[in-house]
N, C-alpha and C positions, 0 to 999 in steps of 0.2 A: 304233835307237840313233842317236843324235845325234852327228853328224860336222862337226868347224869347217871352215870353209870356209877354203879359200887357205893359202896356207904354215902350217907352222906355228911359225915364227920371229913372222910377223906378228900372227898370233891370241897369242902370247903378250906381244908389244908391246904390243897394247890391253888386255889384260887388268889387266897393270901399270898402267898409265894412268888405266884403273879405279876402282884400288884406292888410288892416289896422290889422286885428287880426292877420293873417299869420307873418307878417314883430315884433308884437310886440312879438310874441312868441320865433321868434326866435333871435330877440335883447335880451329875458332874457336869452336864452340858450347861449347865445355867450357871456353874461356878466358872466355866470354861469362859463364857460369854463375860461375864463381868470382869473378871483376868485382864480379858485384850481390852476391853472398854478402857479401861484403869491404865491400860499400856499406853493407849493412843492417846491418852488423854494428857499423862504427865511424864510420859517416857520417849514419843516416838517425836517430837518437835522437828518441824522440817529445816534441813542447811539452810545458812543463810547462801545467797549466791555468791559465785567466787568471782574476784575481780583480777582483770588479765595487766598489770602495769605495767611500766618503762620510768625509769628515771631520765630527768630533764638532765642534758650533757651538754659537755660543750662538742663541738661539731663545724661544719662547714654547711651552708645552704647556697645552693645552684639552681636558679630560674633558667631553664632552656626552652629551643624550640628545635623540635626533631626535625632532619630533613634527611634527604637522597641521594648521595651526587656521585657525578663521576668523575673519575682523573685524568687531564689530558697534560701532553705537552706544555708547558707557558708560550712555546712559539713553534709552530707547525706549519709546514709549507709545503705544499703539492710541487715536486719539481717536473714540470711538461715540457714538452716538445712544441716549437713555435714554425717547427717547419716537414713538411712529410717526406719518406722515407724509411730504412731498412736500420733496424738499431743495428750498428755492425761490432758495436763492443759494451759492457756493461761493466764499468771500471767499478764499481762496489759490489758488493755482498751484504744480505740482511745483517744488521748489529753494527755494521760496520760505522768508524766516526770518523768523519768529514770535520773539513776548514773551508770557509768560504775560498771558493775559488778552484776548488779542487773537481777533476774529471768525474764525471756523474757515468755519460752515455756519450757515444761516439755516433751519431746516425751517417748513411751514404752521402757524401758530399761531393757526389760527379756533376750533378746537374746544378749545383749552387757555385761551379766553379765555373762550369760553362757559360751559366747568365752571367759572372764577373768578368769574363773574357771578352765575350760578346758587349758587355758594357762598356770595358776599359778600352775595345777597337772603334765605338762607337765616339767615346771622349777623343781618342786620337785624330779621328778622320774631323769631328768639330774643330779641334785643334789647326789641324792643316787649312783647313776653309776658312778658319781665323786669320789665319798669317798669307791667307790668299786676299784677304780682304784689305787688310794694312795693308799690303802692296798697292791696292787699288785704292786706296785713300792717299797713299805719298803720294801717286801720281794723279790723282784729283789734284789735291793741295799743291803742285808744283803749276800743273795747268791753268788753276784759277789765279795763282799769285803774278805767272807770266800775262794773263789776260787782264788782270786788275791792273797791272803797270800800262801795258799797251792805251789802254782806254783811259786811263787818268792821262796820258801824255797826248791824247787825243789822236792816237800810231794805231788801234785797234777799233774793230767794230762793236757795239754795244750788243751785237746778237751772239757774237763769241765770249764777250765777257758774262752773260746771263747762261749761256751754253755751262761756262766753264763753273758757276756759283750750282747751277742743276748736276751736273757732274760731282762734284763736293760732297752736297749734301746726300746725295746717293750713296756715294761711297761710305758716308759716316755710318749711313743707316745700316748698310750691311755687313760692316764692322760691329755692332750693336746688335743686329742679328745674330751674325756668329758667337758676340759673348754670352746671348741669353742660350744659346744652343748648347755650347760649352758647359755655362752652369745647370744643365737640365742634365746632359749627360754624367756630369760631374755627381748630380744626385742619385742619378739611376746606377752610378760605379756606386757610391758610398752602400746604399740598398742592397746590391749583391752582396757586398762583403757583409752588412751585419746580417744577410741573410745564409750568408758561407760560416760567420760566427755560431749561428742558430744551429748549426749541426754540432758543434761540441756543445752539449749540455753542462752545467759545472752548479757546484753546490752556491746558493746563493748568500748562506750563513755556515756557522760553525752547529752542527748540530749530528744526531744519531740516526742510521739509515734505517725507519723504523716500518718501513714498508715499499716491494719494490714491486709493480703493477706490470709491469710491461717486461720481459725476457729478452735477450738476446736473439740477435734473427728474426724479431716481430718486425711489421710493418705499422708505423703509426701514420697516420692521417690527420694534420692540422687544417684540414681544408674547412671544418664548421665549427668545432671547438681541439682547443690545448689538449691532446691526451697527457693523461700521468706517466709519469716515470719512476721514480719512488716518489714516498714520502719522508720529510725530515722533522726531526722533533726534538727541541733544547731538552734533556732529560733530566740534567740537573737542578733544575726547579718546574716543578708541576702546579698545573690550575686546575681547583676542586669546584666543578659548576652544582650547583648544588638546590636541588629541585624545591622550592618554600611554597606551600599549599595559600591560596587567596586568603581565609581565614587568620595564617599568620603573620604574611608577609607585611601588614599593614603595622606590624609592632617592630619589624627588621629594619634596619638603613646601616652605612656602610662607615665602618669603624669598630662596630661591634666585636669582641673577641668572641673566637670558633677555634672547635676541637673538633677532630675525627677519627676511626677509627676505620683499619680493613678487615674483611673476612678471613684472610689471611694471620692475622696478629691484633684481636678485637680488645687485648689489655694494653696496648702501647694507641697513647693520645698522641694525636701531632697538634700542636696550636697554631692559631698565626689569628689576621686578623679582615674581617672581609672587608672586600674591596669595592663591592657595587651590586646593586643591587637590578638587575634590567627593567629596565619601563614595561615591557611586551609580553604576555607570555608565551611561554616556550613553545607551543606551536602557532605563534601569529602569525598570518600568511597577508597580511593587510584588508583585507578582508571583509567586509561588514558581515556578519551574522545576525539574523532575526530568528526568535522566537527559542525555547528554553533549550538546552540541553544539559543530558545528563555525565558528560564526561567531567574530571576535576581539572581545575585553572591550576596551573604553578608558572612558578616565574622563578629564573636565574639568580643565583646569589655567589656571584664569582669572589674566591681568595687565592691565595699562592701559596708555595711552601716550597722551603730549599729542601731537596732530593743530592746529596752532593755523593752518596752512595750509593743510589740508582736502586732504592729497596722498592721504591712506589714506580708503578710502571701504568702506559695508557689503559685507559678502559676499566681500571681497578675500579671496585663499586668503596663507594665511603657511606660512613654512617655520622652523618653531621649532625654538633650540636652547637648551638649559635644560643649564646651565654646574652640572657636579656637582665638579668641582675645576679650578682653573687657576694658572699660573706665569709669572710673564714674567723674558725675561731670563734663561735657566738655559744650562748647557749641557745639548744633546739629540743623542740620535742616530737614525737610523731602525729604528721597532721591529723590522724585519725582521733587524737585527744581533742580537737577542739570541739568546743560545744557550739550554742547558743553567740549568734552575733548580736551584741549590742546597738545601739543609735549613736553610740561614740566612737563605735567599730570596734571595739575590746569585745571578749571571746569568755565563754565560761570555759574554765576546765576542772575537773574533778579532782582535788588532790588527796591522796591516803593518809592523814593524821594518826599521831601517837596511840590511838585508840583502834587503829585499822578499818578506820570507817571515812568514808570519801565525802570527803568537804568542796562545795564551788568554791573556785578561786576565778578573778577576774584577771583577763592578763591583757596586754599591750603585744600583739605580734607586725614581726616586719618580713621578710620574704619566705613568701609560701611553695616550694617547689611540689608540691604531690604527695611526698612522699615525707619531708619533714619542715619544718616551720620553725623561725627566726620568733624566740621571745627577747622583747623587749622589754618588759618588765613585769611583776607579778609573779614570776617564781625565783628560783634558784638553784644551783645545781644540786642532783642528789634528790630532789623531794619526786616522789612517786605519783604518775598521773595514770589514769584511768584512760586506757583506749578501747576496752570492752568488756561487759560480763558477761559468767556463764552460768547460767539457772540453775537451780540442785539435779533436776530432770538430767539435763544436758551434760553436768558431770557423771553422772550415773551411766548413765548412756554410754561415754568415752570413757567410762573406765576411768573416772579422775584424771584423763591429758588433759593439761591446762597448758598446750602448746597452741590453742587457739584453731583448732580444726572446724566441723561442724558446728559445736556448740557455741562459739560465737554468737553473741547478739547481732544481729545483723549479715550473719555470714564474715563477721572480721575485714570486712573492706569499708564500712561506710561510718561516717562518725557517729558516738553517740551524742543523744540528747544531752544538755545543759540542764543540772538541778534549780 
């Protein structure tokens, strides 16, 4: 049994003592407790959420369709060799500019001279065999005419006069022979020569030496196909072939206004206006194909564009936009404002009132490019549209950026809901 030590007036002193500290500690924790209660209750009210706007402006809206293209020449022409032999001179240089008609390539022309020699002896000796033949038709035709008289005057035998009409007609035909010989030869001379032309190559338009295949002292071979020689390319105006995915192309046709842009200088637009669109896509091979694949369809969307300072050059990659509606001057707001589509097709949007509180407004829009949207009626410039908010948590979080980072409703890309 447990006995207090010392008086017990003293033991009872501390006891009290005790229970005096105990009781005052926990009267401050229970004043402590009702303190925050009272705080939370009529002090700590949570932020309302903050809302991210844009004022409706006036602006320009552009509906496009992105595509891919390259830049070639407007008129490009392989210049080949129609005959074989040793290129023995190469009258241009890469860059160089040409006029139709001017020396390209010089190929060996000893044997294209020798077939026209051999041709031209060949028309001669026809020649001669001609004029051997006319002799022997005068002298039919003198025979026959003496034997026709004789036998009409009844002075000649009828076996001489049939001799002498056999005779004639021979003679005519071998005359006749000789002229078809003549014009045979006559074609096989023409033949050599344009085939003795064929060895000087020559520019066949005005255009830029933009590629030269074959070297001087090469051997080219036209025995199964034309080899190249250079190639020539109008530079002055270029065509932008321009790759349009299956998906779009059904919205494309050829009239359309286009812009593009190079890698080279991606702030300067060049305009113009497309020209066709191809039936095929670009790797048609005629072909039938059965059963799915995974590769994507594009198809040709050819324009032009005058180059008259040679800035766009072949092969340059473009970045096309093929303009399927546009507006200038409207007022817009960002598509991420609209709300709620209606059954009349009008759109809620959120507008900020005098009160700073965001009201639906119904609006009328006309072209919606992605990024911002044509109103046609229902607001006006200046008044403040809601394109997202951000929770009390989420300012908190960001430190109060109300540049629209994380704390976006939605990640700040996707619209909101319509009140």
């Amino acid at each position: 049994m447990f006995l207090p030590s010392g008086p017990p007036e003293i033991t009872a002193k501390r006891m009290w003592y005790k229970n005096k500290r105990f009781l005052t500690i926990a009267g401050v924790a229970a004043a402590a407790l009702i303190a925050l209660a009272l705080w939370l209750l009529f002090f700590n009210t949570p932020k309302k959420p903050e809302l991210v706007t844009q004022p409706a402006a006036i602006g320009n809206v552009e509906k496009t369709v992105l595509a891919s293209g390259t830049l070639e020449p407007f008129e490009q022409v392989n210049v080949g060799a129609q005959v074989s032999g040793q290129v023995v001179k190469l009258a241009v240089a890469l860059g160089d500019e040409v006029k139709a008609g001017d020396l390209i390539a010089q190929i060996d022309s000893q044997k294209q001279k020798n077939d026209l020699a051999t041709s031209q002896a060949a028309l001669n000796n026809q020649k001669a065999q001609r004029a051997t033949a006319l002799a022997s038709l005068a002298q039919a035709q003198s025979n026959f005419t003496r034997q026709q008289t004789l036998y009409q005057a009844d002075a000649g035998s009828k076996a001489d006069y049939e001799s002498a009409v056999q005779q004639l007609k021979a003679a005519q035909a071998s005359l006749d022979a000789a002229n078809s010989q003549i014009q045979q030869a006559t074609i096989s001379v023409n033949t050599a020569n344009v085939n003795l032309g064929y060895t000087r190559i020559v520019a066949p338009m005005n255009g830029t030496v933009i590629a030269i295949i074959t070297k001087q002292g090469q051997t080219v071979n036209a025995n199964q196909s034309a080899p190249t020689i250079v190639v020539l390319g109008q530079l002055d105006k270029m065509t932008v072939k321009a790759e349009i995915s299956e998906a779009d192309v059904i919205h494309i046709k050829a009239g359309q206004k286009v812009y593009f842009t190079t890698l080279g200088d991606p702030d300067k637009k060049y305009y113009a206006t497309l020209r066709s669109v191809e039936p095929a896509p670009t790797d048609f091979t005629g072909e039938t194909t059965t059963g799915n694949t995974s590769s994507a369809i594009y198809y040709y969307g050819l324009f032009d564009i005058d180059n008259p300072d040679g800035t766009l050059r072949p092969s340059m990659t473009a970045q096309v936009y093929i303009i399927q509606e546009s507006a200038s001057n409207v007022l817009t707001i960002p598509s991420a404002a609209l709300g709620r589509k209606g059954r009349d097709g009008s759109y809620t949007v959120r507008v900020v009132g005098k009160d700073k509180k965001p009201q639906p407004v119904r609006v009328k829009v006309g072209i919606n490019d992605g990024a911002n949207v044509q109103i046609l009626s229902g607001l006006t410039a200046g008044q403040q549209v809601v394109i997202a908010q951000a929770s009390a948590s989420d300012s908190a979080a960001s430190g109060g950026n109300r540049r629209g980072g994380g704390g976006l409703t939605g990640g700040g890309a996707r619209r909101p809901r319509g009140m």
